[in-house]
Each structure stands twice: as C-alpha cells, then as structure tokens.
N, C-alpha and C positions, 0 to 999 in steps of 0.2 A: 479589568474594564472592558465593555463590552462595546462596541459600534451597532448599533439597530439599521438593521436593511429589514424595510416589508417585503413579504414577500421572496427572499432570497430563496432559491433552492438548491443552497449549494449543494458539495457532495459531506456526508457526516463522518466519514471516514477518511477521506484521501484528498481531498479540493476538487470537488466539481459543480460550477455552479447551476448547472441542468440537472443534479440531480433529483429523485424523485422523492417524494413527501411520507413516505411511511417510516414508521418510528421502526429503527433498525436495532437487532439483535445481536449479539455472539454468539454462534455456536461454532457445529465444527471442530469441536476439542474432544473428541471420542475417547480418545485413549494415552494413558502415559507412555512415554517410552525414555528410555534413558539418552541425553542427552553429554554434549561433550566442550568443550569450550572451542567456540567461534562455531557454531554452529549453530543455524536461523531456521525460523519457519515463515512463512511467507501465509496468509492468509488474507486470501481479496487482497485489500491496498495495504494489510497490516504486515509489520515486517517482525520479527523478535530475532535478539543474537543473544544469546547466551555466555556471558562472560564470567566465569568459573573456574575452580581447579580442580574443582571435583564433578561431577556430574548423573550418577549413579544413587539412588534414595531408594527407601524402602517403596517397592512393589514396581520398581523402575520409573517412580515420578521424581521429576529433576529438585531437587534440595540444595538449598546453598545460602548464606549469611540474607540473600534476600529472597523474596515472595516465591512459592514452591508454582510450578506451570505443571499443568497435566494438557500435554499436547497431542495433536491427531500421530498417527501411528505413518510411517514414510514406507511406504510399500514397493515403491518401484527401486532395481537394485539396476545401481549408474555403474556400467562397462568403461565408463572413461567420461571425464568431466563435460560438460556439456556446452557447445560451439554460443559463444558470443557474439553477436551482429549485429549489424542496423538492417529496419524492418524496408523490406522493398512493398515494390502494389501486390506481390504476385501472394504476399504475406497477407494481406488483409483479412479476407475471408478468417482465415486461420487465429488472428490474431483479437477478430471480432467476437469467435467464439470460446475462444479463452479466457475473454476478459470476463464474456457475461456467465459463464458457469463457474469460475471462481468467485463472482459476489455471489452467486446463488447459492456453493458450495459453504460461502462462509456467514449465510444468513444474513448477508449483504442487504437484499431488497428481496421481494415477492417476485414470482415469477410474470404477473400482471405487471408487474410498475412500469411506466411509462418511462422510465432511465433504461430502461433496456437497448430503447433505438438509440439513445446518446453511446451506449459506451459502444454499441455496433457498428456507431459513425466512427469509423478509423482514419479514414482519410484527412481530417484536420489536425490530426496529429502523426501522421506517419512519418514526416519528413522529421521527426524527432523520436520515433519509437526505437527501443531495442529490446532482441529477443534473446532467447536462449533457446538453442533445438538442439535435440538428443534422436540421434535417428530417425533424424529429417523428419520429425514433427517437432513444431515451438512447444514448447513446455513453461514458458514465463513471460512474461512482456513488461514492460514500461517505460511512459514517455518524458524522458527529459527537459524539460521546456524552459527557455531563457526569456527574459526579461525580456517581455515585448512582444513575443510570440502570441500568436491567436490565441491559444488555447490556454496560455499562462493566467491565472489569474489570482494567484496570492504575493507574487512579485514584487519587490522594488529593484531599482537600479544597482547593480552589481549583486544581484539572485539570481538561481535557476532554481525551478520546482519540478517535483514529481507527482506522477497525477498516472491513473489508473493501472497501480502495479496489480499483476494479476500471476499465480502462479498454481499449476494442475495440481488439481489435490493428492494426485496419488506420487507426489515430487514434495510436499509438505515435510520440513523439515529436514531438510536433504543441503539447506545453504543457497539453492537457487535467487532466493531473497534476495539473502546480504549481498550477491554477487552483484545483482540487480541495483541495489541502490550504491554500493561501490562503481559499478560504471557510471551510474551517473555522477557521482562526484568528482570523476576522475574525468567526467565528459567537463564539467562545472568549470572545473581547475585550468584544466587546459584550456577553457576558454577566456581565462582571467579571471573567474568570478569569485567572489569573495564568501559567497553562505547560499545555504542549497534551504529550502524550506518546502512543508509540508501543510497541511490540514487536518485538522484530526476532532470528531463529536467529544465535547464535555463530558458526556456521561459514558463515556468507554476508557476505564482506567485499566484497561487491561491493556486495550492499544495504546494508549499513552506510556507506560512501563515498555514496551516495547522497542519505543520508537527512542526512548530515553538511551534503554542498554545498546542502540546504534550510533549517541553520541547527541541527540536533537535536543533542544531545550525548547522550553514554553516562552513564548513571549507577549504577554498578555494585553498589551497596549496594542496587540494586532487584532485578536479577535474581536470578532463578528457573533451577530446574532440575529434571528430572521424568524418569519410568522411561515410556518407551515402552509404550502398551498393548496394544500386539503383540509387543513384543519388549525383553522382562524386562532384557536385556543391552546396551540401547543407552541411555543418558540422553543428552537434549535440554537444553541451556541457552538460553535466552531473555534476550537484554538489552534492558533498557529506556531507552529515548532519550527525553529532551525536548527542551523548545524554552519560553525564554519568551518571553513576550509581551511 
C-alpha cells in the first residue's frame, strides 16, 4: 500500500525528502572480487553484508545459496581499522564532499541535480553525524537521527533513522558500511530506541537484497509515493525498511 504525496521529493535511495527529481541508476559495480562472510560494501546510502560460509566463485564473483553480487573492486589497503567518531564543524567541508562524490560515484544523481546543495548542507545534521577517518581523512559518514530530529523524516516514536550514508569508493567493500550502520544501531539502542529505519526506491532490488542481508525488513503500510518534480508523469514509490533492535 502506497500513501500519495504530490510532489514529494524525497531521496530514492536512503530517505531524503529534498532529494532531486532524476530517475536514478546503479552502477558503480565494475568488478568482482571475492568476498568473505561479514563483509559489506557501502555504496552512496546502499549498504550490502555478505552473510556466507563460503565466499570465493568462479572468476572471484561471490556465489552462495542466494543471488550471485559482482561488486566494485576495494583498492585501498587499511594499516589498521579505521577511528570511529562524531562529526565536529571543523569536519563539514570534508564530510560535504564525501557525501556528494559517493552519490555520484554510485550513479546516485547527475552531477547538475539540484540535491547537490542539500547533501552539502551538513550542518542540519552534523549534531547527529558520524565518521570514520583513516589517516586523518573521513573515508565514511552517516547521520543518525532520532525521532524528532529536524532532519528525521521516516520516524515514528521509539525510531532512529539513517539518512545519507556515504562511503569513498576506493574503501568499497572493505566493511566501512556495516561499521557505519552498526554505530548507529548501537547509537539507537543506547538511546532506548526500539527499530532503526530506512528508505529505499521500489525499483532498486539490488538495494533492497541488501539492506535485507543487514537484518531490515519491508514494511509496506509505510510507503510512500510522489509525482516527480520535473516530470508530472513519472511517480516515485519509496519503501520503508526497518530493523529492530
């Protein structure tokens, strides 16, 4: 079941309701590589965790009782796990430009799209960001946000959401993700909260499988659906995934 907002522009990927109006893609999947159990790839707001006991297929694409991934290739090699934190002012800038080259790395939106200055506005969400830096550059981000929160906007009472998880492509597949959405759960938890939810485009079954092997489920009596703000003729549906805690 679907709820009709005209006009909604939320985000099709992750929950934002400023996001911009072009019909979004996947790419971003270059290359297989083999894969190992608990271990995620972080793409824009998309997360995947690999839960397997084997992880090794022919030509190193990951195989196992479910759907086969041919994922981007993890280039950068981690000297030691990468520092956990909350995002200060002195982080923005940094945190601005990370978010918006990860949608654009993962065919997120067009380099035009007017969602650009939203995810570069960091400050409505900083007081709820967290990063992950490796050598004193961030290499991951995302904003926690509880029930009530300005920028919250898939919530009910006793929710926290996440909302513009972003992580450097050349760290894809590396777990940076799962870490990322484990803090916030663990931020959720500690706060009393009872289910952590998400946003996710109808017609992205790949992100949807993803967000599943992380433990989220569809809850279909929440989605939403909205008229493109460019184009009168296209409606967007939006479902909403949780996870309890």
């Amino acid at each position: 079941m679907f709820v009709r907002c005209r006009k909604y522009s939320g985000d099709l990927l992750g929950s934002s309701r400023e996001h911009h109006s072009e019909r979004l893609t996947r790419r971003g999947t270059s290359g297989p590589i083999p894969l190992i159990r608990g271990q995620s790839i972080g793409i824009g707001n998309n997360v995947a965790v690999i839960e397997s006991r084997r992880a090794r297929g022919e030509n190193g694409v990951f195989r196992s009782h479910g759907p086969t991934l041919s994922l981007p290739t993890f280039t950068q090699s981690l000297s030691s796990p990468p520092m956990l934190r909350s995002a200060g002012s002195e982080d923005i800038a940094a945190i601005a430009e990370l978010t918006v080259q990860a949608y654009l790395d993962g065919g997120h939106l067009s380099p035009r799209s007017p969602y650009i200055s939203t995810l570069r506005d960091v400050t409505g969400r900083l007081d709820q960001t967290v990063v992950l830096e490796q050598d004193d550059a961030i290499v991951a981000c995302v904003a926690a946000l509880p029930h009530g929160h300005a920028m919250a906007e898939a919530t009910q009472s006793g929710e926290w959401e996440f909302r513009y998880l972003a992580v450097n492509q050349d760290y894809w597949g590396s777990g940076l993700g799962t870490r990322l959405v484990n803090a916030v759960e663990d931020r959720a938890r500690a706060a009393g909260a009872e289910t952590v939810v998400l946003r996710v485009v109808d017609d992205n079954p790949r992100a949807k499988r993803l967000y599943e092997y992380l433990g989220y489920h569809h809850q279909p009596q929440r989605d939403i659906s909205f008229e493109s703000s460019t184009d009168p003729s296209r409606i967007i549906n939006l479902l909403l995934y949780a996870k309890a805690l």
